[in-house]
N, C-alpha and C positions, 0 to 999 in steps of 0.2 A: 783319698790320699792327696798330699798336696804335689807339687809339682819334682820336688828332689826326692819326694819318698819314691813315684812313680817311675823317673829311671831309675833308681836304684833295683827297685823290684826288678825293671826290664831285664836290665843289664844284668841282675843276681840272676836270673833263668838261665841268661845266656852263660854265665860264668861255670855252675853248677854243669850244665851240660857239657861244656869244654871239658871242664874236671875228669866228668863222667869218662869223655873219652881216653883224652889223658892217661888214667891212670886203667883203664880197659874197664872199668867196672861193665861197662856196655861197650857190645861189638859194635864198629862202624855200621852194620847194615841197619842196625837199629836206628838210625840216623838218618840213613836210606830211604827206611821205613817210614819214618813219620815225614817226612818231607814227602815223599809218594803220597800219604794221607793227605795233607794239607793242598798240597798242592792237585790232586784230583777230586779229591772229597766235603773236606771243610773247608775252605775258602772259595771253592765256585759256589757252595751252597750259602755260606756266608752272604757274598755277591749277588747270588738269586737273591735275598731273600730282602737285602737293601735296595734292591735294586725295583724291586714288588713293591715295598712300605715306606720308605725313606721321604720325609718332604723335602724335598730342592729348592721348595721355592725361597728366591734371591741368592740364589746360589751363585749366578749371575756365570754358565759355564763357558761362555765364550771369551767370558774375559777371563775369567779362572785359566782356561787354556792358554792363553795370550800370553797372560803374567809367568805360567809358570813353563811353558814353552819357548820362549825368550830365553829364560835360565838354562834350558838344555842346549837351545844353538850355542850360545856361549861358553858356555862351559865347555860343552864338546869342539867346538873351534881350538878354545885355549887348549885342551889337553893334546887333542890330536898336532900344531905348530909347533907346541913345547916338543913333544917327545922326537918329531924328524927336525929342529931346528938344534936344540940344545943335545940333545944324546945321540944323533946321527941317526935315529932307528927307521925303516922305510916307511912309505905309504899304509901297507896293511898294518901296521904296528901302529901308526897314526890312525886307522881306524877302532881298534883295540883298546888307545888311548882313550879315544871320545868315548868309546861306549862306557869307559870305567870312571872318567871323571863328569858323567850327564845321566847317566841311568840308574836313576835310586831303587834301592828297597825298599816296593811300596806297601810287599803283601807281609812278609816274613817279619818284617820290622815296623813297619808302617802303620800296620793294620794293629798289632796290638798297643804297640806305644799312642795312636793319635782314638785308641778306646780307654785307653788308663790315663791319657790328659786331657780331652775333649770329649769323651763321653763320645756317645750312638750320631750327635749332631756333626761332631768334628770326621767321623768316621762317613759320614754320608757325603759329605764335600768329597774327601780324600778316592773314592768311587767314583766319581765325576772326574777325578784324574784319570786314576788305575784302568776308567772303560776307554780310553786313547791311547793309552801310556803302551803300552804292551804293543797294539798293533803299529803303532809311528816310529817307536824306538827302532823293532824289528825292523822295516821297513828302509830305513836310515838305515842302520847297521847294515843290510846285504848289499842294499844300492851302492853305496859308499863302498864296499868291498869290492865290487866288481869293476867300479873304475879303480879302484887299488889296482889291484891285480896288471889291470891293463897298464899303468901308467909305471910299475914296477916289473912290466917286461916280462911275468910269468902265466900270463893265460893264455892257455890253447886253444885252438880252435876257433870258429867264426862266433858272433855275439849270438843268443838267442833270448831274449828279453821274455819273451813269452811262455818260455822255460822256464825263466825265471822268478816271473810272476805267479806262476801255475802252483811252483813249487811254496814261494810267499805264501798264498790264499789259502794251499789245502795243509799247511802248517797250522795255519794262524785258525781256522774251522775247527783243528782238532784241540787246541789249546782249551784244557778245563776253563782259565780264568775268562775267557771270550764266550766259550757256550754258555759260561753260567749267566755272565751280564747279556749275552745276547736273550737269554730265556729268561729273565728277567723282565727285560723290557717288553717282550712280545705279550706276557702274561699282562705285566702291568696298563699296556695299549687295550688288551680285552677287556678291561673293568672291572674281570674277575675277581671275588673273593677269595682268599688261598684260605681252603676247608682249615680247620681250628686244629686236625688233628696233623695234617701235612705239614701245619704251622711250627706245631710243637717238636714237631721231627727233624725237619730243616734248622729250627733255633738251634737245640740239642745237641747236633752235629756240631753248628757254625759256631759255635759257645765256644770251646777247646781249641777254634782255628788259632787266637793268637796266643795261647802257651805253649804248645804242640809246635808251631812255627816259631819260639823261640827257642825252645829246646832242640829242633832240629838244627839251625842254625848253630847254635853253641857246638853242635856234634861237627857242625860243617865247618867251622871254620880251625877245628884242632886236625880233621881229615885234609883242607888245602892248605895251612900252613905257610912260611914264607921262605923265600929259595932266590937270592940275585933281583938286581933289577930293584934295589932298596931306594936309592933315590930318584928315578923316573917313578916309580911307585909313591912315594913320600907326594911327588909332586901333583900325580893325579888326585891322589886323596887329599890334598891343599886346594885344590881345584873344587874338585866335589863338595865339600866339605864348609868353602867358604865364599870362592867365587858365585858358585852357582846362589844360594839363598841369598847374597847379597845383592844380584841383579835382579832373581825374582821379588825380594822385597823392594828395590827401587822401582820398579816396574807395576806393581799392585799400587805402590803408592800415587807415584801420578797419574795411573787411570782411574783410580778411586775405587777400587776393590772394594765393598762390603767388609769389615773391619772383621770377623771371624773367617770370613771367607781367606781374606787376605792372610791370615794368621797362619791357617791350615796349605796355603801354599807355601809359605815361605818355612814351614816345619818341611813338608814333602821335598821340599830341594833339598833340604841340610841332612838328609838320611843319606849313611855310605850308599855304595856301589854294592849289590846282593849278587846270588851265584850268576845271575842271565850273564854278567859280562867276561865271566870264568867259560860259562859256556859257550859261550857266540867265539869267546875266542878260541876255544875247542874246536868247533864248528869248523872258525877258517884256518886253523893248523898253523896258527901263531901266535905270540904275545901274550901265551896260557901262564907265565910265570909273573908279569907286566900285571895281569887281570889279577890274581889268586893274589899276589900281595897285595894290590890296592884294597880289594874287597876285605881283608883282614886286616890291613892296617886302618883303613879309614873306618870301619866297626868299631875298632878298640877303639878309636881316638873320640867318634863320636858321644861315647857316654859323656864327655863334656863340651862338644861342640854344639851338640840338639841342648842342652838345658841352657848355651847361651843363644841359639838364636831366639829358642822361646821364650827368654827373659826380652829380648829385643823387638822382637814381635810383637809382645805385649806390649812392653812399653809405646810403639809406637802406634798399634791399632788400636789400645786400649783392651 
């Protein structure tokens, strides 16, 4: 398929499952359900499995990180000033912010759109994100919360950092998408051949990760829905959206990125904001309406924001 047939498909799955919920044909938990799959099942097994077979080479990941790392500090800078400069909102709302205009959707969204435009190759770079992305984001997001907090006059009690971190590490250990890249690589360090038949078993799963993950989503985003906070919203998702792949692509370009490599990050910028930032802001008991509409307005809007950066992209990395 060429490149409009490709979101169109995406975005049909996503539409189709909205619908579903919509009109009740499918109960929310069914929604539940497969996002529980995906996200414990088919995509860490996915991730093994890329993570085992995949060639990287020239993948070039430290600069891949650099270029598209760059795009998150910034973006997250901009969202979090904008929202306490322009709409008066506090500190932890400013953390809120950053995580909803810098933290893409890389599994639910990502993972099937950058396999229906770039094929098994574009999808292997995109893993070379995804194995950072998750523990750095998190990471940022609690830190940065905790001076919120203090700096907004509502924490109690003495600091305990070590508490803090304790609690980080044995989050971030139990998170499927971590064990799966972490077991992946461990395997791949062995030399080991993965038996033909383990093979066939792990694909099979991992095969349905990104329709299954776009169907979930479709269910998820008629379940959070949009409620106030329309234009600090509006704004994070202009953020996300355009700011961000716009400095990652300036940024690939003058370190000289490998020209598909470069490609696949400046697409992984220009993906909305997915449920993490609904839920982090759950997490710290604020800014859950701030999050929920950015993540569905910046979705909707992306079915035409991603087919222009990838026409931009191309153009410019060839």
């Amino acid at each position: 398929m060429g490149l409009v047939e490709t979101i169109i498909v995406v975005f049909g799955v996503i539409a189709i499952a909205y619908a579903a919920a919509y009109f009740k044909l499918l109960d929310e938990r069914v929604g539940d359900g497969l996002s529980d799959f995906v996200f414990v099942i088919a995509a860490p097994l996915l991730l093994f499995r890329t993570m085992v077979t995949a060639d990287f080479h020239g993948a070039a990941p430290w600069s891949l990180w650099i270029a598209y790392f760059t795009g998150v500090i910034i973006a997250w800078a901009a969202s979090d000033i904008t929202i306490k400069t322009v709409f008066g909102r506090d500190n932890r709302a400013g953390v809120v912010a950053g995580v909803s205009g810098a933290f893409s959707n890389l599994v639910f969204l990502g993972m099937p759109l950058m396999l229906g435009v770039f094929g098994q190759d574009g999808f292997s770079i995109l893993s070379l994100i995804v194995a950072v992305h998750m523990p750095i984001m998190m990471a940022a997001s609690i830190t940065l919360h905790e001076f919120a907090m203090r700096r907004d006059g509502v924490f109690k009690g003495e600091t305990h950092w070590a508490l803090v971190i304790r609690s980080f590490v044995s989050s971030l250990l139990r998170n499927p998408f971590v064990l799966g890249i972490l077991a992946g690589w461990i395997w791949r360090l062995t030399g080991l051949r993965m038996p033909e038949l383990a093979d066939s078993l792990i694909q099979l799963l991992g095969s349905v990760a990104g329709p299954v993950a776009l169907f979930a989503m479709g269910m998820g985003l008629r379940k959070f829905g949009i409620s106030g906070n329309i234009a600090a919203a509006l704004v994070t998702s202009a953020i996300k959206l355009f700011v961000m792949p716009a400095v990652v692509l300036g940024v690939a370009w003058l370190i000289e990125l490998p020209p598909f490599t470069a490609k696949i990050a400046v697409v992984a910028a220009a993906l909305p904001a997915g449920v993490n930032s609904y839920l982090i802001a759950t997490r710290f008991g604020t800014g859950q309406a701030l999050a929920s509409n950015s993540m569905v307005m910046a979705t909707a809007l992306s079915a035409l924001t991603l087919a222009f950066w990838i026409a931009v992209a191309t153009h410019v990395f060839g």
